[in-house]
C-alpha positions as CSV (number, residue, x, y, z in Angstrom):
1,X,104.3,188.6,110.6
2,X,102.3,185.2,110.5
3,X,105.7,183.6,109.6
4,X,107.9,185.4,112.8
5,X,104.8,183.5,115.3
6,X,104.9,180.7,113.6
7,X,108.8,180.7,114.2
8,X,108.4,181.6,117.7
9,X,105.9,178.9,118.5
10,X,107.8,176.2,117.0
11,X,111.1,177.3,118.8
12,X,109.0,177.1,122.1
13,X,107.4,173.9,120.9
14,X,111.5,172.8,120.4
15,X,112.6,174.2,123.5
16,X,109.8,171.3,125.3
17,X,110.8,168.9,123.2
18,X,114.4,169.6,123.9
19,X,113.4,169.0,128.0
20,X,111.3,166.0,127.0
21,X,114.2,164.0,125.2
22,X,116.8,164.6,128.2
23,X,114.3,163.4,130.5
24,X,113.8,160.5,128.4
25,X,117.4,159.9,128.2
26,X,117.8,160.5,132.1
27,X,115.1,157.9,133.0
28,X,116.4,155.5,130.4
29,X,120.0,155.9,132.1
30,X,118.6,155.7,135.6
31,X,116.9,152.6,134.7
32,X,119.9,151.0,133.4
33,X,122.2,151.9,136.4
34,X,119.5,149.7,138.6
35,X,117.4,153.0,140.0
36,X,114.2,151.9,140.9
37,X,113.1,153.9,143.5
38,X,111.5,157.1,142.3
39,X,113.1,156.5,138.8
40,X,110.2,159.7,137.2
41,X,110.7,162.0,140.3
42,X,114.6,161.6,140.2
43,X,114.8,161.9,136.3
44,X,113.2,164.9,136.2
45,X,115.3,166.4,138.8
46,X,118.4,165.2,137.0
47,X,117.2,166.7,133.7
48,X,116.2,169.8,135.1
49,X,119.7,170.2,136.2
50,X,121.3,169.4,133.3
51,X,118.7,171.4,131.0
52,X,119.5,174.4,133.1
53,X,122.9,173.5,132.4
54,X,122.7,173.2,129.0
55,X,120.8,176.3,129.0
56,X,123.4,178.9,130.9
57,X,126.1,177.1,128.3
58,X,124.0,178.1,125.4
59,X,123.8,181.8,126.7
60,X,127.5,182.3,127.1
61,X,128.9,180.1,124.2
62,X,127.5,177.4,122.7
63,X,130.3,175.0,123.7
64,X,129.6,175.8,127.1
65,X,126.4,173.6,126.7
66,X,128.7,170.6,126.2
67,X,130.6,171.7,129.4
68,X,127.7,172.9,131.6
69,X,125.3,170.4,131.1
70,X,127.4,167.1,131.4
71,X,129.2,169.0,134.8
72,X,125.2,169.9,136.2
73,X,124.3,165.7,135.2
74,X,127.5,164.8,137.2
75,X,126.7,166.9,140.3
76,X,123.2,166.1,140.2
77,X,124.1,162.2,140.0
78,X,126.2,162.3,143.0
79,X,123.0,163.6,144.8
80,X,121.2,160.5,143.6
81,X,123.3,157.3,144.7
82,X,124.1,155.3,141.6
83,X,126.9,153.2,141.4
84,X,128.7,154.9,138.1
85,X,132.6,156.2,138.5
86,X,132.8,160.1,138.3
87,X,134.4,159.9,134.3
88,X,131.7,157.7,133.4
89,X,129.3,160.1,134.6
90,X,130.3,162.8,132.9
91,X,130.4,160.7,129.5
92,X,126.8,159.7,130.2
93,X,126.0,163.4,130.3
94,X,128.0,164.3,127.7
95,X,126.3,161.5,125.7
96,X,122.7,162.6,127.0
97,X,123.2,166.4,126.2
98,X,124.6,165.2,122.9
99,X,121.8,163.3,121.5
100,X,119.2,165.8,123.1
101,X,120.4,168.7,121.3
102,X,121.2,167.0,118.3
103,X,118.1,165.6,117.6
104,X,116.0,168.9,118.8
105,X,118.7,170.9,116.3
106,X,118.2,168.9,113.3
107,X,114.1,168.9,114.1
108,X,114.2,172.4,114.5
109,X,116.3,173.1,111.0
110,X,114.4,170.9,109.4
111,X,110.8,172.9,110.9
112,X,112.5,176.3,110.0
113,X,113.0,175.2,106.2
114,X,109.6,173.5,105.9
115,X,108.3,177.4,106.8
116,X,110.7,179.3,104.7
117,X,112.9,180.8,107.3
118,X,116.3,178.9,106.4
């Protein structure tokens, strides 16, 4: 039982860190487009979207993460006025969504071995 909380904790504690690298990654490409207006306020719309996106993909299939979450970066860019063509903004957010869960899956495999559940 100790080692089913311990798993449920550290897949919350994932799921945050999950959100706190695709806001990283938003502000980081915000920053680089020349946003400086706002740059925390409008990353954390813009990775609110596209973790929601990423989210509603993982539910239904877990490529649809790949499709949702560049597609909600996209639309929620448009909102935000940075000079990027439409195909490059969907790269970016295929790129962002990417890295994000890449880096939270291999952290999370490598938590679930270190406590015996993999």
């Amino acid at each position: 039982m100790l080692y089913r909380m311990i798993t449920i904790v550290g897949g919350l504690v994932f799921v945050i860190i999950l959100f706190a690298l695709i806001w990283f990654f938003c502000k980081k490409f915000l920053e680089h487009h020349g946003v400086t207006d706002q740059v925390k306020d409008r990353a954390i719309v813009l990775a609110t979207w596209t973790f929601a996106g990423i989210s509603v993909g993982l539910v239904f299939a877990v490529v649809g993460a790949f499709v949702l979450g560049p597609w909600a970066f996209y639309r929620t860019l448009r909102g935000h006025d940075v000079e990027i063509s439409d195909g490059a903004a969907v790269l970016w957010g295929l790129g962002i969504v990417v890295a994000s869960l890449g880096i939270t899956a291999i952290g999370f495999f490598g938590f679930l071995m270190l406590v015996g559940a993999y």
